[in-house]
LUMNU-213706 format. One record per atom (N, C-alpha, C): residue in one letter; y, z, x; atom name. Coordinates in steps of 0.2 Angstrom, whole numbers, plus 5000, padded with zeros to 4 digits. Atoms other than C-alpha are relative to their C-alpha. Layout:
BEGIN
A/Y/Z/X/CA
...
// end
This chain:
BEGIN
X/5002/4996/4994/N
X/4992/4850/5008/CA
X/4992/4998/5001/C
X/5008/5004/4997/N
X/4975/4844/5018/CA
X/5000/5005/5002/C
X/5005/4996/4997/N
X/4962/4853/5027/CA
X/5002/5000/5008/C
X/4997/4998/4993/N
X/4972/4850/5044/CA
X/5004/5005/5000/C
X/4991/4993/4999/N
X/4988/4860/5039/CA
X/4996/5006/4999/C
X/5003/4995/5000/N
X/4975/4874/5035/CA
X/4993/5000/5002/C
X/5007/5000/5000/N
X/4961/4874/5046/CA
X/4996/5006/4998/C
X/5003/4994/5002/N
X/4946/4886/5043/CA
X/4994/5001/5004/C
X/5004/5000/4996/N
X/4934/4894/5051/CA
X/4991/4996/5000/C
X/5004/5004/4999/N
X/4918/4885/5057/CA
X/4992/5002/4996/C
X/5008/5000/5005/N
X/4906/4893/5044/CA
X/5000/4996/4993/C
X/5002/5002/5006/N
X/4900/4888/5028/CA
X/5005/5001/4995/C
X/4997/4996/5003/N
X/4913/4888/5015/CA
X/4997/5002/4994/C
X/5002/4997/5007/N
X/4901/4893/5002/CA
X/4998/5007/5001/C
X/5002/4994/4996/N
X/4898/4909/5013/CA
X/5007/5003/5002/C
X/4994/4995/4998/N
X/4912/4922/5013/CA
X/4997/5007/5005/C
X/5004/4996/4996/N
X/4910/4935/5027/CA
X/5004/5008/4998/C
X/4997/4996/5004/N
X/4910/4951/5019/CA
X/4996/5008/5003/C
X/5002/4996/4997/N
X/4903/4960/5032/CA
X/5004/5008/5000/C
X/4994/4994/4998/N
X/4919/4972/5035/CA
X/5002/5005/4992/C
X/4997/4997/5005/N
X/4922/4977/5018/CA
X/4992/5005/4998/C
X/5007/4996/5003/N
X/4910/4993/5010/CA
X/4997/4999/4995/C
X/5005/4999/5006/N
X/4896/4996/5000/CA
X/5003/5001/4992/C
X/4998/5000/5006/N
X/4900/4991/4981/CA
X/4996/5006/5000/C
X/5004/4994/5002/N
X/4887/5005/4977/CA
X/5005/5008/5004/C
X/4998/4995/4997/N
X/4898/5019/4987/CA
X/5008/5000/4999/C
X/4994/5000/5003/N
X/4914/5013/4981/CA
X/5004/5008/4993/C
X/4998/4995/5004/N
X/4923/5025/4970/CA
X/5006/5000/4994/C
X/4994/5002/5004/N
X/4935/5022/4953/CA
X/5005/5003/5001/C
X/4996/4995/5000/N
X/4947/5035/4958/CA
X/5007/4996/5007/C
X/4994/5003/4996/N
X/4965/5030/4968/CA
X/5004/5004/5003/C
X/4996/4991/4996/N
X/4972/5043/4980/CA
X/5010/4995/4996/C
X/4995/5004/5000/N
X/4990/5039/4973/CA
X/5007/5007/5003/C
X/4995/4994/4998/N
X/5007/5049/4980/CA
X/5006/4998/4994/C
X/4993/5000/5004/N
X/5024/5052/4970/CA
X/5005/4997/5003/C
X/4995/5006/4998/N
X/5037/5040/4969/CA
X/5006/5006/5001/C
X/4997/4996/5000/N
X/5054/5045/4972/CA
X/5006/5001/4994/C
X/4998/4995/5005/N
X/5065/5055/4962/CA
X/5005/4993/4997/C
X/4997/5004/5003/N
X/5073/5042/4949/CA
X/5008/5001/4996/C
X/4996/4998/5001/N
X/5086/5053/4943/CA
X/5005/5001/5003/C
X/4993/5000/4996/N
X/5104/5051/4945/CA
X/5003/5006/5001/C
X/4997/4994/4999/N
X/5114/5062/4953/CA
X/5006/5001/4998/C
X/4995/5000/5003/N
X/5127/5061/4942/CA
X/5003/4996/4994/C
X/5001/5006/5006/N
X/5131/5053/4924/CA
X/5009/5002/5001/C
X/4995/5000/4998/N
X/5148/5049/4919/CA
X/5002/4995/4993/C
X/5001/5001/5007/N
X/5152/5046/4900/CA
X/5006/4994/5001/C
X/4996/5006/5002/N
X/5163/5030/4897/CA
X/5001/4998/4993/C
X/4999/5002/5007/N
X/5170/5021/4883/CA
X/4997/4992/4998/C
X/5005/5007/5003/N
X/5159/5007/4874/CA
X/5005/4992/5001/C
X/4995/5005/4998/N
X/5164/4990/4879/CA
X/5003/4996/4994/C
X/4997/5003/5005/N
X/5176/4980/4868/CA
X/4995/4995/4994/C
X/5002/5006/5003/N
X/5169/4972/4853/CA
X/4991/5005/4996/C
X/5003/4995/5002/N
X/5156/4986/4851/CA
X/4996/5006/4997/C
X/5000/4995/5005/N
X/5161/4999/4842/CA
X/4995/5000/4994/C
X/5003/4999/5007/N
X/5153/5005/4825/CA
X/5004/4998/4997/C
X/4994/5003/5007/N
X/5161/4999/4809/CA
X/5002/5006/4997/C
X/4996/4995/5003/N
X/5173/5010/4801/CA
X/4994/5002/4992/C
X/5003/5003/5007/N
X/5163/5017/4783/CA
X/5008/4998/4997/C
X/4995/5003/5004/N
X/5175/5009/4771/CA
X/4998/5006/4993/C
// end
């Protein structure tokens, strides 16, 4: 892949324009985060172990 299939803008590529993003100094380490959703099923449903499986007899 060349610099044709991916033109770029007409500045300098050693110059990223970082005007849009904020002040590293007012940044903040903290992550608003929300609650996923509820993973538990609504329903279980005991079964028998598949063949080949089981426990050994004690002897």
């Amino acid at each position: 892949m060349t610099r044709e299939h991916f033109p770029r803008d007409d500045h300098v590529d050693d110059e990223d324009d970082l005007a849009g993003l904020p002040d590293p100094q007012k940044l903040r380490s903290e992550v608003a985060t929300a609650p996923g959703p509820d993973l538990t099923p609504s329903h279980t449903k005991d079964v028998d172990a598949p063949p080949g499986t089981e426990a050994p007899a004690d002897s």
